[in-house]
C-alpha angles and dihedrals in degrees: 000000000000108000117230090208085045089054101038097054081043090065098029087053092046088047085055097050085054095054092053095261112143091229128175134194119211119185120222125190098008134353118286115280103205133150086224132067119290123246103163114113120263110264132062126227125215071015095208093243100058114040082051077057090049098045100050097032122036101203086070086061086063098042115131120251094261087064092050104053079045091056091040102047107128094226084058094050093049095045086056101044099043087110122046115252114221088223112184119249084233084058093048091035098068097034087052089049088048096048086047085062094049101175094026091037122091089260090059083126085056093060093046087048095049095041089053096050094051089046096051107029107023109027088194117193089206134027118205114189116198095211130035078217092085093045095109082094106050090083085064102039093054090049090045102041107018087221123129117262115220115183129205111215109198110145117348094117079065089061102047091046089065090055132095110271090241088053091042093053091050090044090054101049090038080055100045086048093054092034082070081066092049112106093194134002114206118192121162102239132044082228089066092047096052092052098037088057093049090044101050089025081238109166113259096236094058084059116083123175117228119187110257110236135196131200095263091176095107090032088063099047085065113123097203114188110207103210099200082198096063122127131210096258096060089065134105130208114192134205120198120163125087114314095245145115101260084055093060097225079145087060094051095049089056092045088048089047091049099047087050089060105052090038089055098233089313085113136132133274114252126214117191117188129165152101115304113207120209090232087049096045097104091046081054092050097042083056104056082039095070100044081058098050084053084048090240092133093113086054098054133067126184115209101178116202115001140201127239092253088048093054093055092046089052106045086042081062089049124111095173136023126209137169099150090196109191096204125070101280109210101199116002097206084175104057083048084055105051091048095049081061102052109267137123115244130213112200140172109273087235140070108022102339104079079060099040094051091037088059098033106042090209112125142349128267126226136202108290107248100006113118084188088056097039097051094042084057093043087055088048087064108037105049090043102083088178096046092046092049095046092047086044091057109037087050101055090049094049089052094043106044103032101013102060135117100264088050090055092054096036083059087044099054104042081063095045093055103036081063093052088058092024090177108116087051124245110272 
C-alpha cells in the first residue's frame, strides 16, 4: 500500500530541499512507499527483516556486516513484503518493546550501524525522526552526534492501539521515558497535540503544530467545469484510503444505501479505490455485498490500487469526498488532497479534521460514527448546487495557496532552526 508518513516525509524532505535545507531522507523498517517520486536514499535501517530475525533468533543479533546489507537490501525488502504479512500483536508487542530499548533492546547492533553511518557519511547537524516508535535510539545518537532530535508524531497512538494492553503499557512508559531526550515534537493539528501530550504524558510546550502540506503541483493544474444543470445523479461521491475498518468504508456503504433510498433511485455514482489487505478481504467483500443486495451494482465502481496519475484523474472527476475514519485520524492526506482537486469533503466531526475544515473551508463535518448523520451531510451537499460549488472552491484555494508543500516546510524550518539558536527561547 502506499504510506502517508511515507508520503508525507517524502514531500516535507523535497520542500526542504527547495528552500535550501540540506535535507536527507533515510528509510527505517522497509523502503518508502510513496505515489510520488522517491527521493528517499537507497538503503533501508532497522531494515524490517532483519531486526524480526534479531528479535526471534539470537544468532541473527551477532551476524557480520555483509549479512546485514544482505538482510537489509531494499529489493529484497520490497520482494518480501510485496504481500502484506497478518503478524500477532503479541509478535509486534514485544519487537516494539525491544526497539523502544535501543541499546538494551535485541537491535542494539542497528543503533550502532545507523549512528555510524550518520556520523561518517551525513554529519548531520539535526536529526528529525517521523515516529517516536523508533526513539529507542535518540539516547545514543545525542551521545554520538551531539545534534538536537525532533520527532514527528503522526500516527504512533494508532500502533500501539493495535497492541496487546501488557505490551502497550510497556511501549508507553519505555516512550515517556525517551520523549525527556526529545529536543521538539512536531504534529499537524492542536487536536493531536493535545492528545499526544495526554497520551505520552509529553509536556505541552515541547509540542509545536506545523501545517500539514501536500504536493499540490498536478491538483492545480485541474480545469473543473461546474454544470449548474446537474442533477444529483450525475455526481459522483469518491472514496480513497485502505479499504479497512478504521477507515469507515462500511460507514460510507450504509450512508450511500440510505441516501438511494430517500432520493428514489435518483442517487449519486460511488468510486472506491484503495489498498485491500489479505486479513480485510472478507469486510471488503461484505461491503460490496451489500451495494449489490440494494442492486446498486450499476452505481458503484472499485478501482483497487491506484497510481499517482490515476489518483489525480480521478479526484479531478470527483464532486464529493468522503473517508468517514472512525479513529483519530492524525493527518487526513486524503481529505487535503480531494480539495486541492476541486472537491467538497465530508469528514467525522472528531481527530484533524474540526480543525482541517475549519481552516480550509472546504467541506462540512458529520457525527463520528453515525451513517444517519453521514447520509443527511452527503445530501446536503449534493442537492445544494450553490453550497457544493462554494465549499468546492474555498477548499481548493486554502490548500493551494496555504496547504502546499513549501508551507509545510516553511513552518518546519523556522522550527528547525529556531532550535539550532534557541536564544530567543523557544515561545
Amino acid at each position: 500500500m502506499y504510506c502517508g508518513s511515507c508520503m508525507h516525509d517524502n514531500t516535507l524532505v523535497r520542500a526542504l530541499n527547495q528552500l535550501a535545507c540540506d535535507a536527507t531522507l533515510v528509510p527505517t523498517y522497509t523502503p518508502i512507499r510513496t505515489d510520488e517520486s522517491d527521493i528517499s536514499v537507497d538503503r533501508v535501517f532497522f531494515g524490517g527483516i532483519n531486526v524480526y530475525l534479531q528479535q526471534k533468533i539470537p544468532i541473527f543479533r551477532w551476524l557480520p556486516a555483509f549479512m546485514d546489507r544482505f538482510l537489509d537490501n531494499p529489493k529484497l525488502i520490497r520482494r518480501m513484503t510485496a504481500r502484506s504479512i497478518d503478524m500477532a500483536p503479541a509478535e509486534l508487542g514485544k519487537l516494539a518493546i525491544s526497539m523502544l530499548r535501543g541499546l538494551s533492546g535485541n537491535q542494539r547492533k542497528e543503533v550502532k550501524r545507523l549512528s555510524r553511518w550518520l556520523k561518517l557519511h551525513e554529519k548531520p547537524e539535526m536529526i528529525l525522526l517521523t515516529n517516536l516508535l523508533i526513539g529507542g535510539a535518540i539516547p545514543f545518537l545525542k551521545q554520538e552526534l551531539g545534534v538536537p532530535i525532533v520527532v514527528t508524531l503522526q500516527g504512533d497512538d494508532v500502533f500501539l492501539d493495535s497492541l496487546l494492553e501488557e505490551d502497550r503499557a510497556r511501549c508507553k512508559i519505555l516512550m515517556r521515558e525517551i520523549s525527556q531526550e526529545v529536543d521538539a515534537f512536531i504534529c499537524h493539528s492542536n487536536f493531536y497535540r493535545e492528545f499526544m501530550a495526554d497520551y505520552l504524558g509529553i509536556n505541552r510546550e515541547k509540542i509545536f503544530v506545523t501545517r500539514l502540506g501536500i504536493d499540490t503541483d498536478e491538483f492545480a493544474g485541474i480545469k473543473r467545469q461546474q454544470l449548474t444543470s446537474s442533477t444529483v445523479a450525475d455526481l459522483t461521491i469518491c472514496y480513497l484510503a485502505r479499504l479497512a475498518p478504521e477507515k469507515g468504508l462500511h460507514l460510507l456503504v450504509d450512508a450511500f444505501i440510505d441516501l438511494h433510498e430517500r432520493l428514489e433511485g435518483r442517487g449519486p455514482k460511488l468510486i472506491v479505490a484503495g489498498w485491500l489487505s489479505k486479513q480485510n478481504a472478507a469486510y471488503a467483500n461484505e461491503q460490496f455485498e451489500k451495494l449489490a443486495a440494494a442492486q446498486l451494482s450499476d452505481q458503484f465502481q472499485h478501482l483497487g490500487v491506484i497510481d499517482r496519475v490515476q489518483k489525480v484523474q480521478m479526484l479531478a472527476q470527483t464532486d464529493l469526498f468522503c473517508v468517514p475514519a472512525t479513529y483519530l485520524e492524525p493527518k487526513g492526506l486524503y481529505a487535503l488532497e480531494a480539495m486541492a482537486a476541486g472537491a467538497a469533503v465530508v469528514a467525522p466531526d472528531h481527530g484533524a479534521f474540526p480543525e482541517m475544515i475549519d481552516s480550509t473551508g472546504g467541506g462540512l463535518l458529520f457525527r463520528a460514527n453515525d451513517t444517519a448523520d453521514l447520509s443527511c451531510k452527503l445530501e446536503e451537499i449534493l442537492v445544494d448546487h450553490g453550497l457544493r460549488h462554494r465549499l468546492a472552491q474555498q477548499g481548493r484555494q486554502a490548500v493551494i495557496s496555504n496547504r502546499n508543500a513549501l508551507a509545510m516546510g516553511r513552518d518546519t524550518l523556522e522550527l528547525l532552526n529556531r532550535l539550532r539558536n534557541p536564544n530567543p527561547r523557544l515561545q
